[in-house]
N, C-alpha and C positions, 0 to 999 in steps of 0.2 A: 806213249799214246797207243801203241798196236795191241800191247796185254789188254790195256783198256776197251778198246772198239772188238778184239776178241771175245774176253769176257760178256758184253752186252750184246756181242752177237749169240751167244750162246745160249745167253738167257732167253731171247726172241726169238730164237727156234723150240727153245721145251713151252716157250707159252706160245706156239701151233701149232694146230690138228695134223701135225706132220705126217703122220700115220695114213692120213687122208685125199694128201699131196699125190696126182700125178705123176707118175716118174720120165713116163715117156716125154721127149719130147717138150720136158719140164722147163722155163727159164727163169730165174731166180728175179732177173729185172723186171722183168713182166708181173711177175708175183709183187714186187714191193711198192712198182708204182702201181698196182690194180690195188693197192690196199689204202691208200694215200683217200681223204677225203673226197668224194664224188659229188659235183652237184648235184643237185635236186632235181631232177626234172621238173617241168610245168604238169599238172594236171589234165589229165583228157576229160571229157567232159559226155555227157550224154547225146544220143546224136554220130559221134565218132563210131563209123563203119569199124574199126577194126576191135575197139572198147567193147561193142556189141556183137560178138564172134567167140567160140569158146578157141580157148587158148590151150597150148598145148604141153605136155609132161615134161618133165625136166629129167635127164638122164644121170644115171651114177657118176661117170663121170665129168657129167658138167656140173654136178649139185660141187665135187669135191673141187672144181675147180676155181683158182683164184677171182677169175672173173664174175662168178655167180657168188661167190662170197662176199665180192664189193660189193656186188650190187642186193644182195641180205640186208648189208648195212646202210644202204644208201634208201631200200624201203622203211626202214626201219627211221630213220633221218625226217624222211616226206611223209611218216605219218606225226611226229613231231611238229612238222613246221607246216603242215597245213589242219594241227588240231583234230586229228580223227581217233578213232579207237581203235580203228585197225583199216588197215589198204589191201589191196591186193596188187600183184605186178602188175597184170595191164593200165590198172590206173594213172601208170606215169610212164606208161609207152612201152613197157619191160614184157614181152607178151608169150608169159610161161605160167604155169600153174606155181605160185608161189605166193604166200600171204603172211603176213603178221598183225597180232591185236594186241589190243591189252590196253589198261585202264592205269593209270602211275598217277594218283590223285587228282585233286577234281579237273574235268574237263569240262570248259565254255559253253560247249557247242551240249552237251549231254548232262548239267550240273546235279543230278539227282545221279546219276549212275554209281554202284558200286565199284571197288576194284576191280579186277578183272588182271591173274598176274598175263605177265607178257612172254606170245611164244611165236617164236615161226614156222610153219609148215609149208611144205612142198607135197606137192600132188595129195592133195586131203582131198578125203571119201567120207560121202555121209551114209554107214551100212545099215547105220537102222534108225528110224525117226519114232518119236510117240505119237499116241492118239491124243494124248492132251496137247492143248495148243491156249498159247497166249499171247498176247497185240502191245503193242507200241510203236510209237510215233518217232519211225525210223526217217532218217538224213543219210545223208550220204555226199563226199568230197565231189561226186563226178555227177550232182544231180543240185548244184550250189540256190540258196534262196528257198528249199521246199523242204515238207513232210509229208510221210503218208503213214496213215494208220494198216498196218502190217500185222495180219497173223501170222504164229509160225508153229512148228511142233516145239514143246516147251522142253523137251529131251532128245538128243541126238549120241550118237553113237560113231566116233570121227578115226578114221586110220588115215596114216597120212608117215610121211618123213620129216626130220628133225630136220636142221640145217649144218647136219651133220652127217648126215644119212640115214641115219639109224629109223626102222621102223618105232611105230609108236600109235598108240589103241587109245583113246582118251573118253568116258564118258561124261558128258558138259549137260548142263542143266542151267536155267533161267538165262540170263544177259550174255553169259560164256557162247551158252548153245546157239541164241541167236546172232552174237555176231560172227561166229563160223558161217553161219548158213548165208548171213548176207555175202561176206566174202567170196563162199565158195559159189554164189550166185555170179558175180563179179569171172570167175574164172572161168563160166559157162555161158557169157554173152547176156546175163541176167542183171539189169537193172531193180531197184527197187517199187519205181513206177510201176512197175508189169504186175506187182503182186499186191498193190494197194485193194484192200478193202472198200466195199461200197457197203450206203447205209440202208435205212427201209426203201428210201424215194431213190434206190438206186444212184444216187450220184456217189462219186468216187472220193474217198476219204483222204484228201491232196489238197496241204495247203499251205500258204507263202509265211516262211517266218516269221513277217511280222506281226502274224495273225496269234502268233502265242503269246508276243509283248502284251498284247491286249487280252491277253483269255480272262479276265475277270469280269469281261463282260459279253461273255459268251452265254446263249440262251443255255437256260439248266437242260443237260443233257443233249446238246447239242455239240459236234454232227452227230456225233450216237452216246449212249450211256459211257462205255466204258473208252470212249476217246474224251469226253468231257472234262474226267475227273482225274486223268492220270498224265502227270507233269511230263516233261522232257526227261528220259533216263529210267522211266521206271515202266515196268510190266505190269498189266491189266489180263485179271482170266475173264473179262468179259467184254465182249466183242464192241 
């Protein structure tokens, strides 16, 4: 039995970022039960003083550390099981600059959206944004029951760290671009509310989900042109 549990120890060290392991002060117990399934935290919700505060950078050494690796996977988990497309840390109490998205066939909450593969980032920058911009009827976990019709720049330009560490330059465009930006709204104390769209008669383009069960009998062009006409999941270039 010892060649055995040898062997499979073995193997379970080349498959991790050993390389990226702590040494100091390192403890192997610590490392095996930080990796062991974590629950989910509950969701914070809009409202929550600390949800709406920007949050702060994660360091070299804590990104390589066991504990922010379970918890990588434990975001990655509660964007799963509470159906998003992407979360950020604070959203479930975890209160560091840290996010992941991604689209893995269709979602409920978004059924028009395309893919979108799946990635995580730590302390992501948005260093350059475009002049073109386009809208959708964004949602969000910590904002439950609502939409708001959201401009945003339709091109971003994103530096940020892997969950690895490693630097990494990405240039995203359309669904990609935007849910970066929501995220990284999220990690700067930035709800979705804040940046809703108003229409001609100034009232604000924020509205309760069940109001889209019904959209087939939404006045033509109503609340505005290009919120009318454009489903759950998809981008509109006109306002």
């Amino acid at each position: 039995a010892v060649p055995v549990f040898a062997a499979a120890l073995s193997y379970l060290l080349l498959a991790l970022p050993v390389a990226h392991l702590p040494l100091q002060g390192f403890s192997w117990l610590s490392f095996f039960s930080s990796r062991r399934n974590r629950a989910v935290p509950p969701l914070r919700y809009i409202g929550d003083s600390q949800l709406m505060q920007p949050q702060r950078a994660l360091t070299e050494p804590e990104i390589h550390s066991p504990e922010v690796q379970a918890n990588l996977d434990m975001l990655l988990s509660a964007m799963r099981k509470y159906g998003g497309i992407g979360i950020a840390a604070p959203q479930v109490g975890w209160w560091v600059r840290a996010m992941v998205f991604g689209i893995e066939g269709e979602n409920k909450r978004y059924p028009q959206a395309e893919n979108v593969p799946l990635q995580f980032w730590i302390n992501p920058e948005i260093v350059w944004s475009s002049k073109d911009r386009n809208w959708m009827w964004e949602g969000c976990l910590s904002v439950p029951g609502m939409r708001g019709w959201v401009g945003r720049p339709t091109e971003v330009r994103m530096t940020g760290l892997d969950r690895s560490g490693f630097s990494r330059e990405v240039h995203l465009v359309g669904l990609p671009a935007r849910i970066a930006q929501h995220e990284i709204d999220h990690l700067d104390g930035l709800l979705f509310p804040e940046r809703v769209n108003t229409n001609n008669n100034n009232n604000r383009l924020l509205l309760p989900n069940a109001a889209f069960d019904a959209k087939e009998t939404w006045r033509t062009h109503w609340p505005s042109p290009g919120s009318w006409k454009t489903a759950l999941g998809q981008l509109s270039d006109a306002p």
